[in-house]
N, C-alpha and C positions, 0 to 999 in steps of 0.2 A: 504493500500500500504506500511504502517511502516515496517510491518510484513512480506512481501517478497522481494527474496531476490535472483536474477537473476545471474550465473555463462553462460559464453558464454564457449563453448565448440569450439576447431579446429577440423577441417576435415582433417587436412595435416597428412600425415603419420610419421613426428619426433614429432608431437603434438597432434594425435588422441586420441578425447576424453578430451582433457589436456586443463586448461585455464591458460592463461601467467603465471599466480600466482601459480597455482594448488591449488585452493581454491577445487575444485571439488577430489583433494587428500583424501582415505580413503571412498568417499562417495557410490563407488561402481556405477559410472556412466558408464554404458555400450550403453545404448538408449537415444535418444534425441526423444523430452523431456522428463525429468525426474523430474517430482511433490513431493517433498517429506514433508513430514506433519510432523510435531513435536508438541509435547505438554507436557511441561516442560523442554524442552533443550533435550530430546529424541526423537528419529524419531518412530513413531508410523504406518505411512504406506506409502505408495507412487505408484503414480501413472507412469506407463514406456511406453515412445514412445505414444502410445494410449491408451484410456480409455477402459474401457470394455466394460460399456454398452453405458453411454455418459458422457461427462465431468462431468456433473452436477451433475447427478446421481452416480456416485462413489464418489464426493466430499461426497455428499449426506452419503454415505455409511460409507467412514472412518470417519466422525467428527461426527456417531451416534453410530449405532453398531461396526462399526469397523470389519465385519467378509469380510472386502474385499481381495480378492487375486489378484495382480497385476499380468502381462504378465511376460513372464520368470521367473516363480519359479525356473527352474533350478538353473540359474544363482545366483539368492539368497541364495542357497542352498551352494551350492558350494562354494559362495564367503565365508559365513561364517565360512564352512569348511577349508576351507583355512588360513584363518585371524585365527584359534584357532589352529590349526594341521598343518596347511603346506601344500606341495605336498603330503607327506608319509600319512596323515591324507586321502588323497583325492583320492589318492593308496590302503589303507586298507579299503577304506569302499564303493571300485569302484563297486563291486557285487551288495551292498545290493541296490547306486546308480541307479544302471543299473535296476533293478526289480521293481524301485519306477516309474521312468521315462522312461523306453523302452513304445515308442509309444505314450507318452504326451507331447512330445516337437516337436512343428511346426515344425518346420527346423534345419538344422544343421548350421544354419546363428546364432542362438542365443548362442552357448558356441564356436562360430570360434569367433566373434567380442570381446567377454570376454579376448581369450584368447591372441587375437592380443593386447587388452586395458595391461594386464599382462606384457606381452613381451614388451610394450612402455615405462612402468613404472620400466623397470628392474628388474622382476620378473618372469625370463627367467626358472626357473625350475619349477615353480607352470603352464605357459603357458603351457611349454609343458608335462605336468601330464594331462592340460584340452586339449588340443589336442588331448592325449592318447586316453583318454575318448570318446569324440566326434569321435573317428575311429569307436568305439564299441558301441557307442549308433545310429552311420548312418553309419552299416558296407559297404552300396550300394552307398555309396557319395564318388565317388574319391576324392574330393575337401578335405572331413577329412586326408584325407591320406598324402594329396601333404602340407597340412597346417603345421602337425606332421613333415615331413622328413623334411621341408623348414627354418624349425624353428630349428630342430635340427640339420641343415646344417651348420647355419648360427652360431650357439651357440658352433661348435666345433668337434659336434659329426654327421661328415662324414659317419664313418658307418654304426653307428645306420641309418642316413636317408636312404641311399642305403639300407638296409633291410625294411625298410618300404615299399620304391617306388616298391620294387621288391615283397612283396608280396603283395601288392594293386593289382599290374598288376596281380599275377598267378587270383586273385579275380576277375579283370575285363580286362582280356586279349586285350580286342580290342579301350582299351581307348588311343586313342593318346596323351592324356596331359599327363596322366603318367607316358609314356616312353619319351615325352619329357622333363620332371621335371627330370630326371631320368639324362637324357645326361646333363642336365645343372649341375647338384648337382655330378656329376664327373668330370665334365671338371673344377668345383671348387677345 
């Protein structure tokens, strides 16, 4: 028990993700829970939200072989893309991205949460580079669309979002959240 070392996490939306402290600052905390293994003051693997096979057995896995893959690679991906290169890092290497991962990411819930966690932390131009993303990796999910224009509404850039919302909808003409995101982010 010496050896762990418990960060509580907020659900509130001025605190999402965040602990009073921001001890969890840097860690790349996107899912609750997040297990993270070190061995030597390095983090070696980590467990996200769920295990894969069962708790035990992935423990099992990183403190031997080590060849575990946790949930959301994306999200890993990305992050450290970011922390080395930025938005423009995340920008220039969105193709090759997109080729690794079109079709291997569950939902488009795992880089919208990333990029809301981003945008919390005041990392409002890397958020919406993963928003970008996230339109082009679930071109069929209104919801990437309305997150990109929302975020860029709110950050300044009015028109940029009115061309998003606007071609989301010619994409999915019959979506009423669209054209209503749509009316709100003008009447802004």
């Amino acid at each position: 028990m010496e050896e762990l070392t418990v960060i509580a996490v907020s659900s509130q939306s001025n605190m999402y993700k965040q602990s009073p402290e921001h001890e969890e600052a840097g860690l790349n905390i996107h899912r609750v829970p997040t297990v993270i293994f070190y061995k030597n003051g390095k983090e070696i693997n980590r467990i996200v939200e769920h295990p894969i096979e069962t708790f035990e057995a992935d423990i099992q896995n990183i403190i031997t072989n080590n060849n575990y893959k946790s949930n959301y690679q994306i999200v890993t991906v990305i992050d450290n893309l970011l922390n080395k290169k930025g938005a423009q890092g995340l920008i220039k290497n969105s193709k090759k991205l997109l080729k690794t991962f079109e079709g291997n990411v569950t939902s488009m819930y795992e880089l919208n949460t990333y990029g809301r966690i981003l945008y919390g932390t005041d990392r409002k131009e890397e958020a919406i580079e993963v928003f970008r993303f996230n339109t082009k990796l679930f071109p069929n999910q209104p919801r990437t669309y309305m997150s990109l224009a929302n975020t860029l509404g709110i950050t300044g850039y009015k028109e940029n979002a009115i061309t998003v919302i606007e071609e989301a909808i010619k994409i999915h003409p019959k979506n009423k959240a669209l054209k209503e995101n749509l009316e709100v982010i003008k009447s802004n």
